[in-house]
C-alpha positions as CSV (number, residue, x, y, z in Angstrom):
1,X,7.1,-37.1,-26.6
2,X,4.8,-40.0,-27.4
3,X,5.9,-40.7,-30.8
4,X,9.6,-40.7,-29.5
5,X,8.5,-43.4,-26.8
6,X,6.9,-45.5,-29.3
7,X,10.1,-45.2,-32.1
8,X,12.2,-46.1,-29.0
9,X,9.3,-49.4,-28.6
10,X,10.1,-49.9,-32.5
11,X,14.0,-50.5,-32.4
12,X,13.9,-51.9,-29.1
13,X,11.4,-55.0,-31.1
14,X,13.7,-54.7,-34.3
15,X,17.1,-55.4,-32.3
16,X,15.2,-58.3,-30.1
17,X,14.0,-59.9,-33.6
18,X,17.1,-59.5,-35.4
19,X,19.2,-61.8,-33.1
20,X,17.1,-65.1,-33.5
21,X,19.3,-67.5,-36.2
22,X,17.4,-67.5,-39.8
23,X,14.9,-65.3,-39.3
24,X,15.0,-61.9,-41.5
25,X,12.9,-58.4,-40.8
26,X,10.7,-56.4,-43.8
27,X,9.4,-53.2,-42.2
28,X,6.8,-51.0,-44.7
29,X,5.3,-48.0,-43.7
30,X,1.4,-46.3,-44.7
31,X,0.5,-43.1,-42.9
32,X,1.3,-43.7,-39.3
33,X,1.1,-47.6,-38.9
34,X,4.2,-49.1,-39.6
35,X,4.5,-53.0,-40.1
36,X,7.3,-55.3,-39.3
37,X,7.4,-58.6,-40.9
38,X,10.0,-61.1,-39.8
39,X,10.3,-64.3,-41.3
40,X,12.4,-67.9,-41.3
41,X,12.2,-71.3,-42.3
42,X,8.9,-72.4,-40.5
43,X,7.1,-69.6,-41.1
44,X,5.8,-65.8,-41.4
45,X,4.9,-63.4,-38.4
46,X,3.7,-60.0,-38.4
47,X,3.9,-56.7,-35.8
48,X,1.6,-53.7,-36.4
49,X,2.5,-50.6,-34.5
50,X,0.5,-47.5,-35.2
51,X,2.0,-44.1,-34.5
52,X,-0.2,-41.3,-33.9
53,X,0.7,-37.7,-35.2
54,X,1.0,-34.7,-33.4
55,X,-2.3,-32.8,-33.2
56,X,-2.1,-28.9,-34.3
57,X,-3.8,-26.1,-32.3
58,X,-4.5,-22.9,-31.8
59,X,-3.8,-21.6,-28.5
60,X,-6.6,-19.3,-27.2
61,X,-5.7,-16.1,-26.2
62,X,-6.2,-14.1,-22.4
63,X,-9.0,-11.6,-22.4
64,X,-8.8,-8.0,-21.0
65,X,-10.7,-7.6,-17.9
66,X,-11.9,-5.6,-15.4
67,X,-14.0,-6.7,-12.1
68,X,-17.5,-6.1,-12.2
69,X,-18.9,-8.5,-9.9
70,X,-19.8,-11.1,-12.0
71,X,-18.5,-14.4,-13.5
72,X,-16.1,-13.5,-16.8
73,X,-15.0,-16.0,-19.8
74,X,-10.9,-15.7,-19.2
75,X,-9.8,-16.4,-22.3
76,X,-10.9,-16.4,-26.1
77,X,-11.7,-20.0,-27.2
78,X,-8.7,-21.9,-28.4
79,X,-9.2,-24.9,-31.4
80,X,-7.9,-27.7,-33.3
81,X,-9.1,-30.0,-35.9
82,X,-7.4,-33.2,-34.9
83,X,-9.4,-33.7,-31.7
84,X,-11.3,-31.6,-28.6
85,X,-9.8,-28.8,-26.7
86,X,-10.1,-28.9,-23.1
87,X,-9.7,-26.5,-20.5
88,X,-8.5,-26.1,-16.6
89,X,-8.0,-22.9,-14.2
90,X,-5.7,-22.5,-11.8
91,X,-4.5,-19.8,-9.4
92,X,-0.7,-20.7,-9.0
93,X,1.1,-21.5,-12.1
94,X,1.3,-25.2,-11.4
95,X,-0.3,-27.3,-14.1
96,X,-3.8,-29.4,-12.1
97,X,-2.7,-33.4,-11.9
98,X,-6.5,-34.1,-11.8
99,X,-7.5,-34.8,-14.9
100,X,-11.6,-34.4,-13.8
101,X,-10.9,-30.6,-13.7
102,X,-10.2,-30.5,-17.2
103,X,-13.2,-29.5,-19.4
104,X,-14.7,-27.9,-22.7
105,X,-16.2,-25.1,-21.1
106,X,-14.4,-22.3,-21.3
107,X,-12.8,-21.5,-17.6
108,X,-14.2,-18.3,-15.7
109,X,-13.1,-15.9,-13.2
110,X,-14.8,-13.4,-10.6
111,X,-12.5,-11.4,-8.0
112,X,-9.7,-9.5,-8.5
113,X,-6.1,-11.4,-8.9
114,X,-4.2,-13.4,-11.5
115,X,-5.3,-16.7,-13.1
116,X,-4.0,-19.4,-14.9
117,X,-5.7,-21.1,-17.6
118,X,-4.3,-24.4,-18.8
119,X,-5.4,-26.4,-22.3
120,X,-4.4,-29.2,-24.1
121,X,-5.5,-31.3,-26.8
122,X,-7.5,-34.8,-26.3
123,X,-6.5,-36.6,-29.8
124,X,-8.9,-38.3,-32.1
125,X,-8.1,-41.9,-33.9
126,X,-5.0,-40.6,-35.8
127,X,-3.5,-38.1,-33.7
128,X,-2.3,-38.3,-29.9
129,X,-3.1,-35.8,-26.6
130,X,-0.9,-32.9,-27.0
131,X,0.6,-31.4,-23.5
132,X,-0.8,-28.9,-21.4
133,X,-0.2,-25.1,-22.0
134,X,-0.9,-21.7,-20.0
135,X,-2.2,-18.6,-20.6
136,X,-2.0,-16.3,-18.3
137,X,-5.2,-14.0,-17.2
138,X,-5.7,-10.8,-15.1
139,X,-8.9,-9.4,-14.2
140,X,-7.8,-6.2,-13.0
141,X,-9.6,-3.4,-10.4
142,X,-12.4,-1.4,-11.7
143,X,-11.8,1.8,-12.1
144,X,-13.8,5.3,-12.6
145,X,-13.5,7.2,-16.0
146,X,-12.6,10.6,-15.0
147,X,-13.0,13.9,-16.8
148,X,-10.2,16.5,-15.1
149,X,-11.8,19.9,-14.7
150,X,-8.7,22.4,-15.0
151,X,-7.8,25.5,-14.0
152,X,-5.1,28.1,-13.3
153,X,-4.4,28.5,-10.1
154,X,-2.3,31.6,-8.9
155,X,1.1,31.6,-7.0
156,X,0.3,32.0,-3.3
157,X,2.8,33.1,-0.4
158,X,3.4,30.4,2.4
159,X,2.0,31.9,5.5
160,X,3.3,30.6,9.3
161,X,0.7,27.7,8.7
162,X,-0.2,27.2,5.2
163,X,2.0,25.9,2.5
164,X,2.4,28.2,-1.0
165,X,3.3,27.5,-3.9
166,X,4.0,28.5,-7.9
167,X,1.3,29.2,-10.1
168,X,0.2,26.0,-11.9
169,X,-2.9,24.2,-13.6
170,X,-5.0,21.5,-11.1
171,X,-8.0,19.9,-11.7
172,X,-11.0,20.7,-9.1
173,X,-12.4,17.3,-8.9
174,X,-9.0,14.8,-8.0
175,X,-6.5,17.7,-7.1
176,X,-4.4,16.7,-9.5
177,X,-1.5,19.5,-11.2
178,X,-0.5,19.9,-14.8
179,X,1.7,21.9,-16.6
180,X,-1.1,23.4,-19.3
181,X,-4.2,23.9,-19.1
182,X,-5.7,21.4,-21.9
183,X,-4.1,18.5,-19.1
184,X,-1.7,17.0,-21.5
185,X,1.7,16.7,-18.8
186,X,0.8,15.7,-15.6
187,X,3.5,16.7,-12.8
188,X,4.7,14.4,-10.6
189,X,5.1,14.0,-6.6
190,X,8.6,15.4,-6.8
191,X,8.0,18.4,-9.6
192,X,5.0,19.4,-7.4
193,X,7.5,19.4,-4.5
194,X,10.0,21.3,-6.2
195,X,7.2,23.9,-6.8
196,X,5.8,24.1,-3.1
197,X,6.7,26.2,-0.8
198,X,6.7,24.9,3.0
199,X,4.8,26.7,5.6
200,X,7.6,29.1,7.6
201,X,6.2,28.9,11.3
202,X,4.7,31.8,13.9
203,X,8.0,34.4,14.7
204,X,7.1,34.8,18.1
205,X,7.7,38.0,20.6
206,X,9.5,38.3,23.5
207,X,6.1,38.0,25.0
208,X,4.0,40.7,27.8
209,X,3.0,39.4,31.0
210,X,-0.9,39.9,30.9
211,X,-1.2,38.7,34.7
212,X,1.5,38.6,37.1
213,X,1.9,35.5,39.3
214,X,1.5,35.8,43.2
215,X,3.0,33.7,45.8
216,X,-0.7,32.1,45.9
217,X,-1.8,31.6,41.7
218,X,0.2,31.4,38.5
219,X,0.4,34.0,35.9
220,X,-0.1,34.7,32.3
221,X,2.9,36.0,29.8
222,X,1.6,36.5,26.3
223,X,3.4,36.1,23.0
224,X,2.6,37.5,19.8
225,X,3.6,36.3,16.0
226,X,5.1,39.0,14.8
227,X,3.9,37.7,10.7
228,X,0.4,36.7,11.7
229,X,-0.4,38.0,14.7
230,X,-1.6,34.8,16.1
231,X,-1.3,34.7,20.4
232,X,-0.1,32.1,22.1
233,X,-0.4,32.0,26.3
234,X,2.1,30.3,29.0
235,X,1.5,30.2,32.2
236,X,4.0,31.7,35.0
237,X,4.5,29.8,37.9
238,X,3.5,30.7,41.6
239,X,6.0,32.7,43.5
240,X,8.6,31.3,45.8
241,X,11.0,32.1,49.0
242,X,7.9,33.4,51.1
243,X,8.6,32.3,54.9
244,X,6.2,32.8,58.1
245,X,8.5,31.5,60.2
246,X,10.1,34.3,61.3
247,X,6.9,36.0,61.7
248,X,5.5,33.7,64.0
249,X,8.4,33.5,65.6
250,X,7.9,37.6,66.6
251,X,4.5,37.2,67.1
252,X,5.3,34.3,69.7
253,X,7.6,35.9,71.7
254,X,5.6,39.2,71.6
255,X,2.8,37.1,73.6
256,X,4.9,35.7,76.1
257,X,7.4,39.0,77.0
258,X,3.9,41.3,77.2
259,X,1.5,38.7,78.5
260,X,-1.7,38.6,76.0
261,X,-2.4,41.3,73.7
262,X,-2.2,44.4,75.9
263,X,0.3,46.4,74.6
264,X,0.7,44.4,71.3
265,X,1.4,46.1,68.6
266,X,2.2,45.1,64.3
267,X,2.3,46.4,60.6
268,X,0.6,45.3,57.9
269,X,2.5,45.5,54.5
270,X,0.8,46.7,51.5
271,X,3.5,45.8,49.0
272,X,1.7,45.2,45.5
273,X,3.0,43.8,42.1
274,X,2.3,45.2,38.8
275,X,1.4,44.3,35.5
276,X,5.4,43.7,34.6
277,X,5.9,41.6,38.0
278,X,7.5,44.9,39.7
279,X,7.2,44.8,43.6
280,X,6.4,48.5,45.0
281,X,5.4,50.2,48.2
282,X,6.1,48.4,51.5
283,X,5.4,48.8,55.7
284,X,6.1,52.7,54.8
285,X,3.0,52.5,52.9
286,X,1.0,50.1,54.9
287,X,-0.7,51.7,58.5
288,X,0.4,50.6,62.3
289,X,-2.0,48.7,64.7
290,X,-2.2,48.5,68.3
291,X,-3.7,46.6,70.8
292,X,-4.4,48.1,74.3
C-alpha cells in the first residue's frame, strides 16, 4: 500500500514537470531511490524519492492451551529481518487503533475465552511498516485425565420403579457405557436409550377397606401392587344422609303429649358396620327403655 501511494506521488510529479515549455525529465533508478532530473535552458534541478520495500515476516503461530490459573505466552514468537516485530491482544477481533498497546513482548492471557493477537512489522531504513495481522488463540477449560474402570454389567428387568436394561460394559468411576470391555466405542445418549428399559409402574388392586368410615371419622381402603407388593393408602370419606331432626322432633312431642318423663319410653339402635362397610343388626337388636 505504501509503495503504491508513493508511485502514484511519482507520476503525479512526472506529469506536473512535463508540461512546463523546454524543460526535459531523466529518471534513473539504484535500489529503492529513484531520481528525477529535469532540465531546460537556465538550468538543472533534481528530485530524490526513496521507496521503501516491503519487509518479509514470519507470522508467529497460536499456542495450545489449557487454564491453569496463571499468566500464559499466546502465541510462539513471530520474526523478520527487515525490522522489529511488535505485538497487541485483543478480545474481539477488531484490530487496537492505539498504537501505545503495541509492543515486543510477547502478549499473554489468563481466563478462559478466545483471544486475538495482532502483529505487524515496524520497518528499518530500507523497508516500510508492514500491516497488522491476527492470530487467533484459545485457552481452553482444564480438564481431568481419566482412566475408565470397565466392567460387564448384566441385563436387569425394569421393576414398577427402576429402569432395566441390556447387558452392556460401563465404567465405575464416570458411569459411562461401551460396547467392549477394553473401552474402545463409547455408546451414545440415544444407543444407551435404545438399550434401556423404562420403569413399568405399580399394577394396583381393587383395593380392601382396612377401616370403615363412620358418619363421625374417615376410613382407610388399601391397595396392593399386584408386581411388587408395594401398599398404597386412601382415605374414605365420613358418612353422609344422617338426620336428627326427625328424632327430636319425636322426642319433642313425646314431652309435651306425656308431660315430663313419666311414662316416656325409646330404643337405642345398635346397628354396626363391618370391616367391608356392611351395615347389620338394628332396634331388633338393640334393648327398650322406660322411664316411669
Amino acid at each position: 500500500m505504501r509503495t503504491k501511494r508513493i508511485m502514484s506521488i511519482v507520476l503525479t510529479l512526472v506529469m506536473l514537470l512535463g508540461t512546463f515549455p523546454g524543460m526535459s525529465l531523466t529518471a534513473s533508478a539504484a535500489g529503492n531511490t529513484t531520481e528525477i532530473t529535469p532540465t531546460n535552458t537556465s538550468g538543472t534541478m533534481t528530485i530524490t524519492l526513496t521507496i521503501k520495500a516491503a519487509p518479509t515476516v514470519t507470522a508467529p503461530t497460536a499456542k495450545t492451551l489449557t487454564y491453569n490459573g496463571q499468566k500464559q505466552e499466546l502465541v510462539n514468537a513471530g520474526s523478520t529481518e527487515d525490522g522489529t516485530l511488535y505485538y497487541a491482544v485483543t478480545t474481539e477481533n477488531k484490530a487496537p487503533t492505539d498504537e501505545s498497546l503495541y509492543t515486543t513482548s510477547i502478549p499473554t492471557g489468563t481466563d478462559v475465552g478466545t483471544y486475538y493477537v495482532w502483529y505487524k512489522a515496524i520497518g528499518d531504513e530500507s523497508h516500510s511498516d508492514s500491516d497488522a495481522e491476527v492470530v487467533t488463540v484459545t485457552i481452553k477449560e482444564k480438564t481431568e485425565a481419566h482412566t475408565h474402570k470397565i466392567q460387564h454389567v448384566e441385563a436387569k428387568e425394569p421393576t414398577c420403579t427402576e429402569d432395566g436394561y441390556e447387558a452392556h460394559y460401563e465404567c465405575t468411576e464416570c458411569d459411562k457405557w461401551f460396547k467392549d470391555l477394553g473401552g474402545h466405542y463409547q455408546l451414545d445418549e440415544t444407543e444407551k436409550a435404545e438399550m434401556t428399559k423404562k420403569a413399568t409402574g405399580h399394577k394396583w388392586d381393587d383395593g380392601v377397606i382396612t377401616e370403615a368410615a363412620t358418619y363421625y371419622e374417615t376410613g382407610t381402603k388399601t391397595y396392593t401392587c399386584s408386581v411388587c407388593g408395594e401398599t398404597k393408602a386412601e382415605t374414605i370419606p365420613v358418612k353422609t344422609g344422617r338426620s336428627s331432626s326427625s328424632s327430636d322432633s319425636s322426642d319433642s312431642d313425646s314431652d309435651s303429649s306425656g308431660g315430663g318423663s313419666s311414662g316416656k319410653s325409646g330404643s337405642i339402635s345398635t346397628k354396626s358396620i363391618d370391616v367391608n362397610g356392611n351395615v347389620f343388626g338394628g332396634p331388633s337388636a338393640g334393648f327398650r327403655y322406660a322411664f316411669k
